[in-house]
N, C-alpha and C positions, 0 to 999 in steps of 0.2 A: 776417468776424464783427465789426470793428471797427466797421465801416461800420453796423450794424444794431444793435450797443451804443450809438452813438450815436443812430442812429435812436428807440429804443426810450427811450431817454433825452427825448428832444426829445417824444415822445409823452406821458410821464409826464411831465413838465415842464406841458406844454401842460393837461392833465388836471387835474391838481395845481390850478393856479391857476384856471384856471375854474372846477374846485369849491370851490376857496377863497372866491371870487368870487360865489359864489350863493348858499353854504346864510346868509352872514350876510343877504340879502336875504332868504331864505325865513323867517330868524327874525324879522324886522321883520314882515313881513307878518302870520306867524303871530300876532304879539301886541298888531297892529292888531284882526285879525280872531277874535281869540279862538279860536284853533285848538288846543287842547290833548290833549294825552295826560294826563288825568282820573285820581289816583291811586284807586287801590283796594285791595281789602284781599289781594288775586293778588301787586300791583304792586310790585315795592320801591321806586322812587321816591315820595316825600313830599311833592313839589310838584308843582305843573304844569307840563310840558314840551312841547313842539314833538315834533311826531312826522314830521315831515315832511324831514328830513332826504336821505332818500334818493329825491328830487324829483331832488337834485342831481346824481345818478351817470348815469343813461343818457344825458342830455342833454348831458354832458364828453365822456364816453368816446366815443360817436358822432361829435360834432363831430372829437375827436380824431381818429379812425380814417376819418371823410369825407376830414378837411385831409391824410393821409398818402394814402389812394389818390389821391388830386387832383393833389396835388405829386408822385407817383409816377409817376402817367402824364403827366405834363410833364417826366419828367425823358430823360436821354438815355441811361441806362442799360438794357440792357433785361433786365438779370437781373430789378431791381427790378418793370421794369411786367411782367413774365415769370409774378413772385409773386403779384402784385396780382392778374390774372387768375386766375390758378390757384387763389386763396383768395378771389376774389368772390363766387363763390354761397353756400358756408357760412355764410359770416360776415353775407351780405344775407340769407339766410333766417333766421338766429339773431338780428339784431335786431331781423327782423321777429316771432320769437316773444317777445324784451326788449321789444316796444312792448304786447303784448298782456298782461303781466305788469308790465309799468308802469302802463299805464292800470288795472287791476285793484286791484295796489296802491294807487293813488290813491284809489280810491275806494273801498277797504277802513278807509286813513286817514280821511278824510273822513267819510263817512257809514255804514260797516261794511258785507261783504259775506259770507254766508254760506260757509260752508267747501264744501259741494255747489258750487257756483258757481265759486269757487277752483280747485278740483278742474277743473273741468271748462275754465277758462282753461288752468291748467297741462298735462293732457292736449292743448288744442289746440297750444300751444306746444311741447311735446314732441315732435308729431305735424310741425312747421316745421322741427325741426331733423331730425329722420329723413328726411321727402324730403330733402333736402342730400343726403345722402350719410354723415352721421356717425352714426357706429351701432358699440357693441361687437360685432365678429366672433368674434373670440377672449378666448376666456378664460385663456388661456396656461396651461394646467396647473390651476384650480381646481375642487376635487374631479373631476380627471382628465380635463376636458373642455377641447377646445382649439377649433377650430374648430366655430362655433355655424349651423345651418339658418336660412334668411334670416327664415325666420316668427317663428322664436327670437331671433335677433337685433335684432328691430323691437320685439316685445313686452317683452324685456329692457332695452333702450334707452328706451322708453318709461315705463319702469317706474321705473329708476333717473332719468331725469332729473326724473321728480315728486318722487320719495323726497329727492333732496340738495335739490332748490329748499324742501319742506317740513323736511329737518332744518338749513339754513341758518337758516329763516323759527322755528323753534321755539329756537333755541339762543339767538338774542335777546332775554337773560331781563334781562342786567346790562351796567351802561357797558362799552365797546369789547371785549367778548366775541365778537359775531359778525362785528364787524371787525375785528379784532384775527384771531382763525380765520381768517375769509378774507384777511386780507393776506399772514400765512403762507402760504398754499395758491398764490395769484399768484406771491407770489418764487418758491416751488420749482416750480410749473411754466411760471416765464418763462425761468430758469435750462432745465429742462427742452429747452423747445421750440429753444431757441437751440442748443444742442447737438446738434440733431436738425435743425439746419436751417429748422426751421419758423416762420420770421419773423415773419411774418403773425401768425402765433396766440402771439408773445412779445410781438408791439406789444398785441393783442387783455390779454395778461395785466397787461402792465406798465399799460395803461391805466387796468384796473379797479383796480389797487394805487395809482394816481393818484387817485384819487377815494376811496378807502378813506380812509387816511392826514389828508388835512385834515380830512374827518368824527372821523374818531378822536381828533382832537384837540378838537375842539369838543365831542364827548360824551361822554368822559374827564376836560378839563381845562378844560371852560364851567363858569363858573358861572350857574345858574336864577334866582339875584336877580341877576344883573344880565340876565337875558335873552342869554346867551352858551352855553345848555348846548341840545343840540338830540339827537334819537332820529331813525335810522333809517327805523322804520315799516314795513308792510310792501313798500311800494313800494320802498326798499332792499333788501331782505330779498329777495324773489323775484328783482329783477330780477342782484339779484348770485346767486345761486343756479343763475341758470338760465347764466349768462355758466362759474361752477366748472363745471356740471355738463358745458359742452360740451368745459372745457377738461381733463378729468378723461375723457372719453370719446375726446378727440381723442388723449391722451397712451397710452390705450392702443391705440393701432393703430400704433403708433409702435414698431420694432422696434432696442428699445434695447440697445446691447452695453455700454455703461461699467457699468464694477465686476461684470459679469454679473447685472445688478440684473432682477428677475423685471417686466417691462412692465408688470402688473394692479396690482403694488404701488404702485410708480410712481406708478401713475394714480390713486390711490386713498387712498392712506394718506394724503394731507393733509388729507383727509377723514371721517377714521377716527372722532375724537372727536364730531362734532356727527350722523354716521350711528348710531352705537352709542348714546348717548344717547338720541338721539330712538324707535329699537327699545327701549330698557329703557323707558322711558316711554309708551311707549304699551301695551307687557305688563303694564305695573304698572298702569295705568288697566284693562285691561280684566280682571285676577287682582280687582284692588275691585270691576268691576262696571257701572265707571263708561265712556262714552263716549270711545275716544281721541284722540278732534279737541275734546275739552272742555278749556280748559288749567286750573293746579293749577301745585301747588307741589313739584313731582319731579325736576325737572333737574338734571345735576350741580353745576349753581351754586347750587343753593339748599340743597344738602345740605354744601356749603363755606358758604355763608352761616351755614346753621342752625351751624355749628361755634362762632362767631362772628369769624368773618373778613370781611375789610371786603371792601368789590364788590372795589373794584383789586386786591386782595391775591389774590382769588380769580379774578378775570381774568387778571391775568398768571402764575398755578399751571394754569390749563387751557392757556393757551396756550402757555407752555412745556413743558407733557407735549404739546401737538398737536407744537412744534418737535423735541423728543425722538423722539417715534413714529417721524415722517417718516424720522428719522435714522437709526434703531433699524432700522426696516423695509425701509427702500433698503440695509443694509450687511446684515442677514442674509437679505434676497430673496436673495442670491447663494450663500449657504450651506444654507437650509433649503428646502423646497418649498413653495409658497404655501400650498396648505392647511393644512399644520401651520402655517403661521407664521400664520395669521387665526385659529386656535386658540389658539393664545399670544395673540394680543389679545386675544381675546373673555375667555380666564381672566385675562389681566391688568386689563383693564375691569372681570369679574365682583368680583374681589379688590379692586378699587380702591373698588369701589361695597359692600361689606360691610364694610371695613374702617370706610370714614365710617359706614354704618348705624350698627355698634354706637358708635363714638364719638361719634355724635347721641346715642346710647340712655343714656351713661355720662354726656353732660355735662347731660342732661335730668335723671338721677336725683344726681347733684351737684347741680345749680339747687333742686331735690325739695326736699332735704335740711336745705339753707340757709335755705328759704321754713319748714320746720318748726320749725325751731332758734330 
């Protein structure tokens, strides 16, 4: 394991800097070319920002993950070129579904692309990584069901991996929220995969948390006058979505004995906040009336914002409940039964999301009050 802490280390290094290395190029260009993310009255940003940030991330990670099977099979070890093989096809089918959600994103920044259309990339890509071979089997216990019919398995798999690529691409409301989420989700299942043996898919983790990480800091802590603050977009957004989604599907097939932690939990709960959101928010669009692919101002960050808390303050309160959950859920998978314990989420979420309603509703009619007075 030492041998592949390092390894894994040398990938995220390698990652790291490369995408440190481009998005300041991507912002030049951007602001030659007048590329912007155009505030609006959705938008909480007040200036004009680069949306292109996550140009940066598959073109790292890839290079990263070529230069390791490259040097792998040069090397004289043959555990390593053992791996290599063994995780070749997944991983060449899954970026070949990351190049098709790349180039989508691109051109959703760029010139805008219908959500139908979106739709129907993400399904092809979904459909890349099921031939592989990576697919939910089992459900390990939720609501009672364990081993799933291949037919089931393909349409579930399918289904889930649109669902996180669209609840990554939606949670992306405020500075380093949705990378910030997904960088937590790579640490615990890089930690994960490495404990399970599964190299391959810890260098695949530690990669994308190499490319998260320098982004974060430019979208976090750039500032927009001086041309140092840069967005995501959706080309980040999918392409890292679809990278969770595989590694969230691969971690449940993975038959985990530490702590007696429930494998579906595992798999899952680092994922829990921007899944649940994106369901209340799309029930809450369609209870108004309104279309749920239409966006609005319903996310859990915007109901911390309306409080009046600042982006950051409310970025790192979500992402420390996602760090908590994670924690919460991997120590009582082993005590409660998964089902109950997604029922305890969903009432904790529900409770979490009334509590702020009425505290919107109280600090609205304070404001009321004051405007009268």
């Amino acid at each position: 394991m030492i041998r592949w802490l390092l390894i894994d280390f040398s990938v995220f290094l390698c990652v790291a800097i490369v995408t440190g290395i481009i998005i300041p190029q991507i912002l030049l260009i951007a602001f030659r070319k007048n590329l912007f993310d155009t505030p609006d009255p959705r938008k909480i940003h007040k200036t004009e920002v680069p949306r292109l940030g996550g140009i940066a991330f598959f073109p790292s990670i890839l290079f990263a993950m070529l230069l390791l099977f490259g040097l792998g099979t040069l090397s004289k070890d043959v555990s390593i070129q053992l791996r290599i093989y063994n995780n070749i096809q997944p991983l060449c089918f899954t970026c070949c579904g990351a190049i098709i959600l790349y180039l989508t994103g691109m051109a959703d920044d760029l010139v805008g692309v219908k959500y139908r259309a979106k739709f129907v990339m993400q399904t092809f890509a979904a459909a890349l990584v099921i031939i592989c071979g990576i697919r939910i089997e089992n459900l390990h216990g939720f609501l009672g069901i364990y081993e799933l019919p291949t037919a089931a398995s393909v349409l579930l798999t399918g289904l889930l991996i649109v669902f996180i690529i669209n609840a990554i691409n939606l949670i992306d409301g405020i500075d380093g929220l949705a990378s910030g989420l997904s960088a937590i989700a790579c640490t615990f299942y890089a930690y994960v995969f490495l404990h399970s043996n599964l190299y391959i898919f810890s260098a695949l983790a530690v990669a994308t948390l190499g490319a998260l990480l320098p982004f974060f800091m430019f979208n976090v802590f750039g500032n927009a006058n001086k041309h140092k603050k840069i967005f995501m977009g959706d080309t980040g957004a999918l392409t890292i979505g679809l990278f969770l989604s595989v590694m969230s599907i691969e971690t449940c097939s993975i038959e985990w004995v530490e702590n007696a932690a429930n494998t579906a939990v595992v798999a899952f709960a680092p994922l829990l906040i921007p899944c649940m959101d994106v369901v209340r928010v799309y029930l809450h669009r369609l209870k108004a009336g309104k279309s749920p692919f239409l966006p609005d101002k319903t996310h859990i960050h915007h109901k911390l914002l309306a409080l009046g808390i600042s982006q950051r303050k409310a970025m790192m309160a979500i992402i420390s409940s996602s760090a908590l959950l994670i924690a919460l859920n991997y120590w009582l998978s082993a005590h409660v039964g998964i089902t109950l314990l997604f029922l305890l989420d969903l009432a904790a979420w529900i409770a979490a999301n009334m509590i702020l309603s009425r505290s919107i509703a109280a600090r609205e009619r304070r404001l009321a009050i004051k405007l009268y007075e």
